[in-house]
FIKESE-721287 format. One line per 3 residues: number of its first residue (from 1); their letters; for each residue x, y, z of N, C-alpha, C. Coordinates in steps of 0.05 Angstrom, whole numbers, plus 5000, padded with zeros to 4 digits. Example, Ala and Ser with C-alpha at 12.3 -4.5 7.8 and 13.67 -1.06 7.14 Angstrom:
! residues 2
1> AS> 5264,4886,5156,5246,4910,5156,5264,4934,5156 | 5257,4955,5142,5273,4979,5143,5258,5001,5157
! end
This chain:
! residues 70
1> XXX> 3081,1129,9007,3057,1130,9023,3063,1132,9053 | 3087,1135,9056,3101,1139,9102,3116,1163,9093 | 3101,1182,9118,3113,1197,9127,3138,1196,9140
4> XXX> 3157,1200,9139,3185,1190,9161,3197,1214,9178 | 3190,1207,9216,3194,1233,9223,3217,1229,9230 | 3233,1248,9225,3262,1250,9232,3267,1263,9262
7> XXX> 3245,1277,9274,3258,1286,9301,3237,1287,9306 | 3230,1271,9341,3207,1275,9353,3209,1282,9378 | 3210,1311,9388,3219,1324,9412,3196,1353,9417
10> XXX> 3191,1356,9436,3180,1382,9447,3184,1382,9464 | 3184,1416,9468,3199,1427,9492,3172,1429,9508 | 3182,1426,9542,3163,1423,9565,3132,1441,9552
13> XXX> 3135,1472,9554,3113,1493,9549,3092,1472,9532 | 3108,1457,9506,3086,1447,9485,3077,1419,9495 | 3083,1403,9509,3081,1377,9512,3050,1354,9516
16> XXX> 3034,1384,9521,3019,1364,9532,2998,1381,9509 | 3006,1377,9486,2985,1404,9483,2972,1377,9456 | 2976,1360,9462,2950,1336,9451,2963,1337,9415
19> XXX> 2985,1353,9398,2981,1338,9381,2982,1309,9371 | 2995,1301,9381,2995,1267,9374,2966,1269,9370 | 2949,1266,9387,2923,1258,9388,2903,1275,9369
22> XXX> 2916,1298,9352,2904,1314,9323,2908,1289,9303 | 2934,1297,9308,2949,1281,9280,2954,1250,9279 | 2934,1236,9294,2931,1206,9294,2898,1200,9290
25> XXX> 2884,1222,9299,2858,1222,9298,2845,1245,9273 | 2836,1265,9276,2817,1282,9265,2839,1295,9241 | 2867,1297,9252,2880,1311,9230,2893,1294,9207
28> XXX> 2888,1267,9217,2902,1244,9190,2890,1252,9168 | 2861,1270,9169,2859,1268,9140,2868,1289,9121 | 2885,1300,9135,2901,1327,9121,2932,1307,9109
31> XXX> 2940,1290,9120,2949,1274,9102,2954,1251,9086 | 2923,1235,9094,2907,1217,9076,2915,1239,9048 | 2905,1261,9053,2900,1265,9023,2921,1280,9016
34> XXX> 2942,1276,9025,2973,1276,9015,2980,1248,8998 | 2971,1233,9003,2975,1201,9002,2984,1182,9023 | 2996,1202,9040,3001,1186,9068,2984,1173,9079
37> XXX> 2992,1146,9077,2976,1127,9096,2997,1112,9120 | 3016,1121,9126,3028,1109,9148,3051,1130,9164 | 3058,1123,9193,3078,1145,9196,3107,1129,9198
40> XXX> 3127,1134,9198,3148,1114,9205,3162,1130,9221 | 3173,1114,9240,3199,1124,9256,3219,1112,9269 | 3248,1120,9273,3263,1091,9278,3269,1111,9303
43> XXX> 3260,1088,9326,3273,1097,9351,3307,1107,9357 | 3317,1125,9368,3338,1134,9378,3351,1115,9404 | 3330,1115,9425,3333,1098,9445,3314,1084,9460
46> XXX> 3314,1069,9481,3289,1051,9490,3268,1074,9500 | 3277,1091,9512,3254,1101,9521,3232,1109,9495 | 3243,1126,9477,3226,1131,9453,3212,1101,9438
49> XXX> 3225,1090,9439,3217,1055,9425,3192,1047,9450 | 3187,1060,9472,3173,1056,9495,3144,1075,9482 | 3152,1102,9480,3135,1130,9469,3125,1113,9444
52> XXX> 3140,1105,9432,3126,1099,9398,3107,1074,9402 | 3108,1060,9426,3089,1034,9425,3069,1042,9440 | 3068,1066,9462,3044,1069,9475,3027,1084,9457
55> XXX> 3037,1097,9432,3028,1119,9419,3010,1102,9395 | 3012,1065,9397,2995,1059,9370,3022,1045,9355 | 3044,1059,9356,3064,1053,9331,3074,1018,9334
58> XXX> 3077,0995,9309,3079,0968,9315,3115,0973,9298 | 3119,0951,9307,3159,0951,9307,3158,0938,9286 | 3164,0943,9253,3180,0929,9231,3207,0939,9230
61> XXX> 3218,0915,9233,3240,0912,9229,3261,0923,9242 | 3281,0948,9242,3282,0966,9260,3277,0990,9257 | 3245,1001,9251,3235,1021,9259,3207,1005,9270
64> XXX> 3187,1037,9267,3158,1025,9287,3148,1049,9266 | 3122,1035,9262,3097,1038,9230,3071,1051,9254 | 3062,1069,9243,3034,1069,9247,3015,1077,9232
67> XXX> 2993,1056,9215,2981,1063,9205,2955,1086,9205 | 2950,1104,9187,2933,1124,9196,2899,1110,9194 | 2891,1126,9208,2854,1119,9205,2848,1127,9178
70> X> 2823,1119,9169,2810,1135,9139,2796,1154,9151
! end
């Protein structure tokens, strides 16, 4: 039921172009009905561990969970 993203990077051109804010909001339900109900990701370094907490994501253990909306 977690998605696990293995690389979370975009290049400058794409950055601001709001997916996070699809695919945490209006697009979760394209994978609600995958069965995905959570995303997981294990930080690389502090700054990303910084990105994943402003983004919603909570720290188990050593990665950071974010549950999707219904």
């Amino acid at each position: 039921d977690a998605l696990q993203i293995q690389l979370d990077y975009v290049t400058k051109p794409y950055r601001d172009s709001q997916l996070s804010t699809w695919l945490y909001g209006k697009g979760s339900g394209v994978l609600r009905k995958q069965g995905i109900a959570r995303i997981v990701s294990a930080p690389g370094t502090e700054p990303h561990a910084s990105y994943l907490q402003r983004n919603g994501f909570v720290k188990v253990g050593d990665r950071y969970e974010r549950t999707l909306p219904h």
